[in-house]
C-alpha angles and dihedrals in degrees: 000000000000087000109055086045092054091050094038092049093042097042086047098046093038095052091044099040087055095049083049097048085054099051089043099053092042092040116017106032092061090056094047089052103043085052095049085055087064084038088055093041089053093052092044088058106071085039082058095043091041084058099046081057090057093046099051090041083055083056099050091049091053097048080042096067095057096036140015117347116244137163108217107173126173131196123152113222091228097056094089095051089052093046087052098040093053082055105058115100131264136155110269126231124283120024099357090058092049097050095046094043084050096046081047097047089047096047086047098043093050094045093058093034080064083058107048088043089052100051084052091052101046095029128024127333114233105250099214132341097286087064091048088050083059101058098044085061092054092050080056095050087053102045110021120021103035087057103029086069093055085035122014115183118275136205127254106271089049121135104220138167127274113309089227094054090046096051093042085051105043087048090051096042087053087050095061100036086059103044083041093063091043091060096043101050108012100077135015103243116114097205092060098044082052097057084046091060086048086048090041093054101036099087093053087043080057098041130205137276111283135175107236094246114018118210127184130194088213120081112245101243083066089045098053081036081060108041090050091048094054088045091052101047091035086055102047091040080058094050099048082048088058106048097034094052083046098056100039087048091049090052100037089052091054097053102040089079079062098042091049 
């Protein structure tokens, strides 16, 4: 048994992961890139401006020694922030971002694969590939769609709420959305998928955590660009998810008797 689900759920992760990884570096990565050049627009121009200050303080101390003494210094609050920020880590562009994207999108894969796997294993076993298609949707609907309207993904350079608040709401918002689905179409009793809609809607009633006024470096047509194109590539990596575990875990089931 632990077997089948470690093979359904690897061959599952690994093939979708690697579709993902595709569509992300042809569709996703561009935008992501096009959107860090305003962000690095945004950071170069305190340092410029910093520089300027220097400049026009060198000046004042020259006219000084032949005039009246002064002490003009500039320093903008924020240069710091800008100097450590530029020197975090992240993967740079070419072979190191691919590798690290690809290691992501199979950690993640075969994470949710084990779930998918799971739920067929303790609950009910996908009949044919339509029914795995069904459950990958529902996989999207979970961790992608039910937050991404509270949250859609945004771009680097775009003012958000605190990380804590996001992440508290987005798990809870998962959490419900499964549970909510469970109760909808899991069982026949109207009382309890109604319940499931109540539990369904009750996130978004609540809302999620937003900053007052919201500002973005990049312009809004990249923005909407980039939130299609994650939905797009999230929802076709789900569904993958969905048929290939099925499969495999059709497959796998039907030959332990013989294994064992």
């Amino acid at each position: 048994m632990l077997r089948e689900t470690l093979l359904s759920a690897g061959i599952a992760g690994l093939f979708a992961a690697l579709v993902l990884t595709v569509a992300q570096l042809v569709w996703i990565s561009p935008l992501i890139l096009q959107a860090e050049t305003y962000e690095d627009a945004a950071e170069a121009a305190p340092v410029a401006h910093t520089h300027n200050d220097e400049a026009h303080e060198h000046s004042h101390e020259h006219a000084d020694e032949h005039g009246v003494m002064a002490n003009v210094e500039h320093e903008p609050e924020n240069a710091h922030e800008h100097h450590h920020d530029a020197d975090e880590w992240k993967p740079d562009n070419g072979w190191q971002r691919i590798s690290f994207t690809l290691v992501s999108n199979i950690v993640m894969g075969v994470g949710y694969a084990l779930v998918l796997v799971g739920i067929y294993t303790l609950w009910q076993r996908p009949r044919g590939i339509g029914q795995g298609l069904l459950f990958g949707l529902a996989g999207f609907a979970v961790f992608f769609a039910a937050p991404g309207l509270g949250l859609p993904p945004e771009l680097p350079g775009t003012e958000a709420a605190a990380l804590a608040a996001r992440q508290q709401w987005w798990v809870g918002t998962a959490i419900a959305t499964a549970i909510g689905l469970g109760l909808l179409f899991a069982q026949k009793n109207w009382l309890l998928r109604a319940a499931g809609v109540a539990v369904l809607v009750a996130p978004h009633v609540i809302g999620a955590p937003h900053l007052a006024t919201e500002a973005s470096l990049a312009p809004e047509t990249l923005q909407t660009h980039f939130r299609v194109a994650t939905t797009v590539c999230n929802a076709a990596f789900w569904l993958l998810l969905g048929a290939i575990s099925a499969l495999a875990s059709q497959k796998f089931s039907r030959q332990q008797p013989f294994a064992s």
